[in-house]
Each structure stands twice: as C-alpha cells, then as structure tokens.
C-alpha positions as CSV (number, residue, x, y, z in Angstrom):
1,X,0.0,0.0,0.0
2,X,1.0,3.6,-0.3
3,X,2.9,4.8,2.5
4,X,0.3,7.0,4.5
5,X,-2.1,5.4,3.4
6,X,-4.6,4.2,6.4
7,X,-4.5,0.6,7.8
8,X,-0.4,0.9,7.1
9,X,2.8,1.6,9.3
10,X,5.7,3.5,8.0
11,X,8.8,1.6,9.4
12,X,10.4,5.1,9.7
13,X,7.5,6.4,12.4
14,X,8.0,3.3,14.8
15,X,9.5,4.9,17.9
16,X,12.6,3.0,18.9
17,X,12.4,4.2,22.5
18,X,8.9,2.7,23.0
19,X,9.1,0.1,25.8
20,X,12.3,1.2,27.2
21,X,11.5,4.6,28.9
22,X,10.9,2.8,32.1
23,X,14.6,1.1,31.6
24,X,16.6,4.2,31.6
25,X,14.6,5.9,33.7
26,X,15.3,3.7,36.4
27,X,18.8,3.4,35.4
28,X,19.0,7.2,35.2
29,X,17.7,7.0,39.2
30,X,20.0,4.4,40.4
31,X,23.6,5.8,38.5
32,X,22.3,9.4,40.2
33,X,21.8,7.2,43.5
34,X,25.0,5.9,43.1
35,X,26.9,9.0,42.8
36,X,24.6,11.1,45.7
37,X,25.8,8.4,47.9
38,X,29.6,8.2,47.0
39,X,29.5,12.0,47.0
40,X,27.7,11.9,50.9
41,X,30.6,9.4,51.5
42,X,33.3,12.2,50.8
43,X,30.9,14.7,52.9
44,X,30.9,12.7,56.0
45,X,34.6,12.4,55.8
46,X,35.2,16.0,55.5
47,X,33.5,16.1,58.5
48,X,35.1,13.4,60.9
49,X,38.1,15.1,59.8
50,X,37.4,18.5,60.6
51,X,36.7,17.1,64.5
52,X,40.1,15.1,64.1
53,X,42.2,17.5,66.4
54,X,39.7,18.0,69.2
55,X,38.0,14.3,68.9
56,X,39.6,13.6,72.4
57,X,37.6,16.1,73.8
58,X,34.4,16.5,71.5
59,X,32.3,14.0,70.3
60,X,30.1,14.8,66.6
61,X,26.9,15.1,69.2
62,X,28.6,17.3,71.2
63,X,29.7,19.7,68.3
64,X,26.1,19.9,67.3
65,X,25.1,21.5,70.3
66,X,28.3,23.7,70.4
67,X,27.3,25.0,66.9
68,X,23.4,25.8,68.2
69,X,25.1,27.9,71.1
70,X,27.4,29.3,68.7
71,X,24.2,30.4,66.3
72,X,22.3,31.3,68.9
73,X,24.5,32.6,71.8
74,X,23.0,31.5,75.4
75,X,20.2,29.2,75.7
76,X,18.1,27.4,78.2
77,X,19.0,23.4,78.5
78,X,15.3,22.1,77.7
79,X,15.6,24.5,74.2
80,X,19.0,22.8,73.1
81,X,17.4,19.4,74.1
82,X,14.6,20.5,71.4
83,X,16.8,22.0,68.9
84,X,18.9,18.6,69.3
85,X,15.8,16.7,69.8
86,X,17.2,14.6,72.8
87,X,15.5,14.1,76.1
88,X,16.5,17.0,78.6
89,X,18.9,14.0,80.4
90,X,20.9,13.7,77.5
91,X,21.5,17.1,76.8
92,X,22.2,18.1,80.3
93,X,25.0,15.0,80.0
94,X,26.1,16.7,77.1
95,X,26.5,19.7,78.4
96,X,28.2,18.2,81.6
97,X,30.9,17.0,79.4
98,X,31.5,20.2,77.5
99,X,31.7,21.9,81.1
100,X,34.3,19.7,82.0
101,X,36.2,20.1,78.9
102,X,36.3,23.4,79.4
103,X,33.9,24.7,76.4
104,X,30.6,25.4,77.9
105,X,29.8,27.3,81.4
106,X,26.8,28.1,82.9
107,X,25.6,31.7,83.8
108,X,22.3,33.2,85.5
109,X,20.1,34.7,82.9
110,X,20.0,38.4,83.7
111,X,16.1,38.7,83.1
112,X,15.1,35.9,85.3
113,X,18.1,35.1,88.0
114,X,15.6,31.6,88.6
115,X,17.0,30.7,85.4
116,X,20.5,29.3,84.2
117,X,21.8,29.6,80.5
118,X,24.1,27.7,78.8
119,X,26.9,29.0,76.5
120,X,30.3,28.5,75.0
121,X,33.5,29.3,76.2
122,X,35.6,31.6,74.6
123,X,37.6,27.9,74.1
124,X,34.5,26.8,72.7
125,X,34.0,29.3,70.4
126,X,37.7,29.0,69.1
127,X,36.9,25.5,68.3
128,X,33.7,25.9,66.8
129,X,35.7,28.2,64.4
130,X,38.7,26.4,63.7
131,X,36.3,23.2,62.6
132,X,34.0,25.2,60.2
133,X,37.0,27.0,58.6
134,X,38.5,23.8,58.5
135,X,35.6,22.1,56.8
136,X,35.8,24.9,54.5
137,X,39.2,24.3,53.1
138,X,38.6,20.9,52.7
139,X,35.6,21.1,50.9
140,X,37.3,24.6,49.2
141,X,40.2,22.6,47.7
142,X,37.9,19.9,46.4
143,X,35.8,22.2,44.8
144,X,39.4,24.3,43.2
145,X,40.2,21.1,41.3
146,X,36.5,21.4,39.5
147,X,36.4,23.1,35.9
148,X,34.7,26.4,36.3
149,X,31.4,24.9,34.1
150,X,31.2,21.9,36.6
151,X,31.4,24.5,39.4
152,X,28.2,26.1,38.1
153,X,26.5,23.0,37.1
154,X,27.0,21.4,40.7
155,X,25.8,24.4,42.6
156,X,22.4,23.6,40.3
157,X,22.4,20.1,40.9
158,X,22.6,20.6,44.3
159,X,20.2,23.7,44.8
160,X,17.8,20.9,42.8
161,X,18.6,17.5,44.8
162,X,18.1,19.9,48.4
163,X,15.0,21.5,47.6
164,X,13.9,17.9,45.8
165,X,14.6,17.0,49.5
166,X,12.6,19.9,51.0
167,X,15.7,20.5,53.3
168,X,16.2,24.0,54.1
169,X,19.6,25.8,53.2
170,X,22.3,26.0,56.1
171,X,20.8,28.2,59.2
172,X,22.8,31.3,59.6
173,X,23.3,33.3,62.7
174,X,19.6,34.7,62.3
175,X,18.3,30.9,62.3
176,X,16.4,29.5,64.8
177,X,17.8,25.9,64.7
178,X,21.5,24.3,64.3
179,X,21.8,21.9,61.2
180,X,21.3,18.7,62.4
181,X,24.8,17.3,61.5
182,X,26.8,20.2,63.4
183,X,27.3,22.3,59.7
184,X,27.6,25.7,60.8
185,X,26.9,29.0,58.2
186,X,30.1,28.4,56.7
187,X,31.8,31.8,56.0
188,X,32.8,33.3,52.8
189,X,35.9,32.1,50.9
190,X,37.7,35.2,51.1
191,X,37.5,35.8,54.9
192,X,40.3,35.1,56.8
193,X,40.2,31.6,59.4
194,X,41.0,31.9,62.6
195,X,44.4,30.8,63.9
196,X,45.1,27.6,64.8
197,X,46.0,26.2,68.2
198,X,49.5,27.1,67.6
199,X,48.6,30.2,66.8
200,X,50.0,30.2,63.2
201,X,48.3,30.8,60.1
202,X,46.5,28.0,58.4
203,X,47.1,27.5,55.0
204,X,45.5,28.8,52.3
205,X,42.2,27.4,51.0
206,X,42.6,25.2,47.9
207,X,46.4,24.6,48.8
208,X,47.4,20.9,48.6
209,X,45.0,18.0,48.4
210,X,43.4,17.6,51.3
211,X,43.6,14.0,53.5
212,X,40.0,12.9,54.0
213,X,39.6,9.8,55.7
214,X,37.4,7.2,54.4
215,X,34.4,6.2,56.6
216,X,33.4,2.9,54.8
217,X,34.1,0.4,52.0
C-alpha cells in the first residue's frame, strides 16, 4: 500500500524508545543514587576530619550542640534538648561534658536570676571556628580542582537534589535551629580563618589535596 495510506505503518514512524522509557529511567535513578551516595561518602569524611584534632575532647553530638550555642549565643537546656531533639537527660549529659572540657559554662540569665543559661567558652568558640574554617578548606580545595562549568552546574544540581529533599539551606546566625549534623553558616571564601591552636596561620584554602579519611568500604 501507499505509505500513508490508512491501515499501514511506516517503518520510519516506529519509535525505537517505545518500551524502554521505564529502563533508563530507572537506570537514570539508580547511576544518580550511586553517585549522591559516593558523594555523601566524601561529605561525612570532611566532617570526621574537621573534628580530628579536638575528637579527644568533642564527640560529633557534642559539636552539634556547640554550633546551636554558637548560632544562637545562650540558651536554656530544655531549648537545646529541642533544637537537638534529645531528652532533657541527654542534653544536660552533654552539656556536663563540655563543662568539664572546658567549652561550655553556665551563667544566671539576667532577666530571670531563677533561670540558668548555657553558653560556650571563649575555648569553645575558638573551636567551633577552627572546625568550620577547617571544613571549609577541605571542601574549598575539592571544589578548586573542578572546571569552572562543573562548578556552576553542581551548585544547580545541588540547589535541585536539596529542595527535591525539602531540606532548608544552612541556618545562619539569624536561624532558629542548628543543622542537624553540626554544619555551621560556613563563611565566605575570602574571609580570613582563625588561627590555629599554635597560633600560626592556616594555610591557604585550595592549597594541597586535602587528606579525607574514608568512613566505609
């Protein structure tokens, strides 16, 4: 018959794709899985490493609740125990242990003297510090070694997979809760970290590969 004409199929119509749109799709998913998770992987490594020097004194739990006093200066224990979401037990444990370590004190809140508020130490506030702008020049140098078109195509891909996730962006100092992993507002590239313990100059963001420890197979 003539091509076109009714009843017939033109060989060169047929969709190739037909059936398989389910396929890739799900292959599409799982190779994205894939690489969100090796990516997380590199993520929580940065961040074990960042506690590295004060792990002795500081557990991951504990810096969460250091950087919720650090965002949001003094607070009452039963708010951090929300903020955290632990039981009021736990965070008062917590905040024994950061006492004793010298981070954390106690203080009378000056509009209720009935009242006690928790804050950091100027110690504690050092180390909150020196961990963020350590994080940063970990996750700085990684980031250097990226072609400037991958730069700009990850910060989309990621604006995209966190608001896919409905997860907020990282509170600031004008946020009412701490991230829940202990990321603090990270600061700009350009400003200058503090010192570390030694009181030298830490090396410049991007400088060197940095050493980030695995955390699994």
């Amino acid at each position: 018959m003539p091509q076109g004409e009714p009843g017939t199929t033109d060989l060169d119509d047929v969709d190739d794709t037909a059936g398989t749109t389910d396929v890739d799709e799900t292959d599409d998913i799982d190779a994205v899985t894939r690489a969100v998770v090796t990516a997380s992987r590199v993520l929580a490594a940065v961040a074990a490493d960042s506690l590295a020097e004060v792990e002795d004194r500081v557990t991951p739990a504990q810096f969460r609740m250091m950087v919720a006093l650090s965002t949001r200066g003094a607070a009452k224990l039963v708010r951090l125990a929300e903020l955290l979401h632990v039981s009021p037990p736990t965070a008062m444990r917590m905040v024994d242990r950061l006492i004793a370590s010298g981070l954390a004190d106690r203080q009378v809140n000056p509009r209720n003297r009935r009242e006690t508020l928790l804050r950091l130490t100027d110690e504690g506030r050092r180390t909150v510090a020196q961990v963020t702008a350590r994080r940063r020049r970990e996750l700085t140098a990684i980031v250097a070694r990226l072609a400037p078109a991958r730069r700009a195509a990850l910060v989309d891909a990621l604006t995209a997979f966190t608001e896919a996730a409905d997860e907020s962006p990282v509170p600031g100092p004008e946020d009412d809760a701490p991230h829940p992993l202990g990321w603090a507002d990270l600061p700009p590239a350009h400003a200058a970290p503090p010192p570390l313990p030694d009181g030298s100059a830490p090396p410049p963001p991007g400088e060197g590969k940095p050493s980030v420890r695995r955390t699994g197979p």
